[in-house]
N, C-alpha and C positions, 0 to 999 in steps of 0.2 A: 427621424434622424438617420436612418436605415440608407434613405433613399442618396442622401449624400454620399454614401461610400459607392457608390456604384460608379464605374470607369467612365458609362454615359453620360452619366449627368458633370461627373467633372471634367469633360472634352466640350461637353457644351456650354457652361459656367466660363472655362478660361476662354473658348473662342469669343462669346460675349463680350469678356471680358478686352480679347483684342481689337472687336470691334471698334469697341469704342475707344480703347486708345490709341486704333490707328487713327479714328475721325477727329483726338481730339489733337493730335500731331500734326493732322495734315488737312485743316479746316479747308482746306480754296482746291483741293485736290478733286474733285468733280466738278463740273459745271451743275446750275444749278436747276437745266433742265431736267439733269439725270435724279436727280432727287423726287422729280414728279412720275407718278405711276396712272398712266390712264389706263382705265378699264373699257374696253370696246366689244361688241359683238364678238371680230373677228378672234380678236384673244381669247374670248371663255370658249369657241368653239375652238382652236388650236388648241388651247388647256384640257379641253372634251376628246379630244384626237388623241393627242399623246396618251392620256388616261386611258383611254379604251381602242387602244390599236389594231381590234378582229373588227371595229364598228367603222361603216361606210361615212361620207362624206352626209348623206341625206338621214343616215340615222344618228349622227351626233345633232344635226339641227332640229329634230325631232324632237331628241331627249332634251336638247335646251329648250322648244319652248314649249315644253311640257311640262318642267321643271315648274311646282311651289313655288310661291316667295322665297317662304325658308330654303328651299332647298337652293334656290338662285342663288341668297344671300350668301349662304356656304360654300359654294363653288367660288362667287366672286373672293369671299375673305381667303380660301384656298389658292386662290392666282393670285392676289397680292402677297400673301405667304409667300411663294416658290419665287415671285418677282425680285422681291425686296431681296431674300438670300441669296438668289441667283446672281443680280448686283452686287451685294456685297463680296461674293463670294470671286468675282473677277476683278472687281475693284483693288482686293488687296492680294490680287494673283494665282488666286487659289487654284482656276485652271490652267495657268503656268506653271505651277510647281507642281501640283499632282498629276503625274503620267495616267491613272485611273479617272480622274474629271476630266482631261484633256481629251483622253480616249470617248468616255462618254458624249460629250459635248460633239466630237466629230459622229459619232453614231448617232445620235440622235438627228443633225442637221441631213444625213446619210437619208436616213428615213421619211425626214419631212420629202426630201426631193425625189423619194420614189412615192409618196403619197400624190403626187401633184404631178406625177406621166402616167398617161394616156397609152394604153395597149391594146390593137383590135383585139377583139374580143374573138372573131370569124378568121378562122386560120382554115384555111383550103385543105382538099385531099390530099393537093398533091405536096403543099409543106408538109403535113406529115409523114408522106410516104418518104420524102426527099432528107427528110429529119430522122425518120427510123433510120435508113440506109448508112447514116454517117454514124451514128449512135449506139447499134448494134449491142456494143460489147455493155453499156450500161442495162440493158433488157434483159438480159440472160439469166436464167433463174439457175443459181448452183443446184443439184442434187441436195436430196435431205433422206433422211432414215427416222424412223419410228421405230420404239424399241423399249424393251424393257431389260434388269437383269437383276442376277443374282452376288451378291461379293461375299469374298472370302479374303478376308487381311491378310495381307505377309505380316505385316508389324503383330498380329495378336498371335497367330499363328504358326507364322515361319512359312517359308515360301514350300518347302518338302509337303507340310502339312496342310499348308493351303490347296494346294495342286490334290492332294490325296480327296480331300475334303468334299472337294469341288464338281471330282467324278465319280464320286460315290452319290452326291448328290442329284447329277445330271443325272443318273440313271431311273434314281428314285421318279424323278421329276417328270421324265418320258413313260415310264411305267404308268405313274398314278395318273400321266395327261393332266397336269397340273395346270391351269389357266392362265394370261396373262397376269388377272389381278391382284394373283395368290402371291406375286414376289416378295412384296411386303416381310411374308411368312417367313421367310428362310436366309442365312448366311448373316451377312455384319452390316453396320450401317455404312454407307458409304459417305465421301466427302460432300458430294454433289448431291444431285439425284437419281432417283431408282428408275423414273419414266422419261424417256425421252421423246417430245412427238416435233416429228416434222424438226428436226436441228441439223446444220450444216456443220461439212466436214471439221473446218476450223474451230467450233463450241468442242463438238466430240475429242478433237485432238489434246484441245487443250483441258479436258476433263481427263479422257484415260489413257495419252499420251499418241503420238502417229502412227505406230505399230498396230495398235488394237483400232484406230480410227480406218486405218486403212484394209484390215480384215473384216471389218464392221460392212463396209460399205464395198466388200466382195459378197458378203452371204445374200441367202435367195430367201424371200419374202413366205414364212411359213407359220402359219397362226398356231397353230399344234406343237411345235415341236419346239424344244431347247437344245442350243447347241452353245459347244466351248467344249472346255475351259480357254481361255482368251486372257493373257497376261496382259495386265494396265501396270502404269506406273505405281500403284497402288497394294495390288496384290491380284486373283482369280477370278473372272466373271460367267458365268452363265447365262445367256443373251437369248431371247426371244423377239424376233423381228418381224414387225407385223404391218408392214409397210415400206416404200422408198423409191424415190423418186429419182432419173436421171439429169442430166444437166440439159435444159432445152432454151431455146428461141420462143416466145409465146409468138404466135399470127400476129400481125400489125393490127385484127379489126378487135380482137382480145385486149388490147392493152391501148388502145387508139386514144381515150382519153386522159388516161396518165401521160404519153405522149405531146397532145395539145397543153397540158399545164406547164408541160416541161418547158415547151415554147414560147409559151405565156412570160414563163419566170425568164428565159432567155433572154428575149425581146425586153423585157420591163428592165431588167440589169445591162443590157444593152444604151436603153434608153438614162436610163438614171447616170449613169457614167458621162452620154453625151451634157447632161443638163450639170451635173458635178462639174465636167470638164471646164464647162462654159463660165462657172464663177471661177475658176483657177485662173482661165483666161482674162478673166477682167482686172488681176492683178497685177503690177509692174511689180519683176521676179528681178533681184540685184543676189548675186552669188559673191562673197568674200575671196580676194583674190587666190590663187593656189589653193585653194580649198577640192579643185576636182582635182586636181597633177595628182598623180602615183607621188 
């Protein structure tokens, strides 16, 4: 009795429930081809497509006919499952009135038509050289810092005695040549975290606010030493930097295949929009008068 209280089961009880009394409303309201569900090759591998979208064209025909009986038979009661609701579920409007099915249903037909364009595969030197050139600013690798630190609260503390805290601490810390790993060890917990490896200015900023991000990414790369104190939005830091890198261009031979994929996806989104285009074109388009005038 449990299972009836549940929201799911009573959203799919009364859709049932509409089901049928839309069909029993409106008996002659389909033809009664649409009432027939054939199952064909090409369907269970479309049905095998959408299911496993990272799988090729020659490895969903695979998996079908390598597929059990049973496991056939399951797949096929699975496609007349999603058929039958699929049907009914535009029969009675369901992807006209929901802006989320309507969305879906265009994404998905989105997909089929870039399954089905053809992309060389053999992109020349010189496209890519002629592709880096335009592209440039997407390549560019921001700067990052490596680092560790120390915190001292204002909120527990008081900013007076965090600051006090903080350089009494530093001292210690360069005395004893306290290690990167030892931070752990000493001061408060902080909101975020204690290591930072290889993080770009904009993480940093928005952890210990752009004052201290922007003195972060002035210091000089010293494995031994601690330096600060360095005010965050938070309270005192003590920072050991142990790496950082400046903002560069990688070589085009560096980055040459991330490049060709870029082209890949270009060209395929290129290509998909003209085959999109071309079903929009087959439509006769009637606009409702005054509907474009300002």
């Amino acid at each position: 009795m449990g299972l009836l209280k549940e929201p799911l089961v009573h959203f799919l009880v009364v859709g049932l429930i509409f089901f049928a009394g839309y069909r029993a409303l409106n008996p002659d309201s389909v033809d009664s081809n649409e009432r027939e569900i054939f199952v064909g090759r090409e369907d269970l591998l479309s049905h095998l497509r959408y299911q496993n979208r990272t799988t090729g064209a020659d490895g969903v025909e695979h998996a079908l006919d390598n597929m059990s009986p049973n496991q056939r038979q399951a797949l096929i009661e699975n496609y007349i499952r999603d058929e039958a609701l699929f049907r009914e579920a535009k029969e009675i409007g369901l992807d006209r009135q929901d802006p989320v099915a309507r969305r879906r249903l265009i994404r998905n037909l989105e997909y089929i038509a870039t399954s089905f364009v053809a992309v060389d595969d053999q992109i020349s030197d010189e496209a890519v050289r002629i592709y880096f050139d335009e592209h440039q600013n997407d390549y560019f690798r921001p700067a990052e810092v490596t680092f560790t630190h120390i915190f001292f609260s204002h909120e527990i503390h008081g900013e007076k005695d965090a600051r006090r805290q903080a350089e009494e601490t530093l001292q210690s810390l360069n005395t004893d040549r306290v290690p990167f790993h030892k931070s752990l060890e000493y001061g408060d917990r902080f909101l975020y975290h204690t290591n930072y490896a290889n993080r770009q200015a904009a993480e940093i900023a928005s952890h210990f606010g752009t004052a201290m991000q922007g003195r972060l990414f002035q210091l000089d790369v010293d494995e031994q030493t601690w330096k600060g104190p360095f005010t965050s939005l938070y309270g005192e830091h003590l920072v050991m930097l142990v790496n950082k890198s400046s903002e560069d261009l990688p070589a085009l031979p560096e980055i040459r295949d991330e490049i060709v994929k870029d082209i890949q996806r270009t060209r395929l989104k290129s290509e998909s929009e003209k085959a999109i285009q071309s079903v929009i074109n087959s439509y006769k388009v009637s606009i409702a008068e005054g509907l474009l005038q300002k």
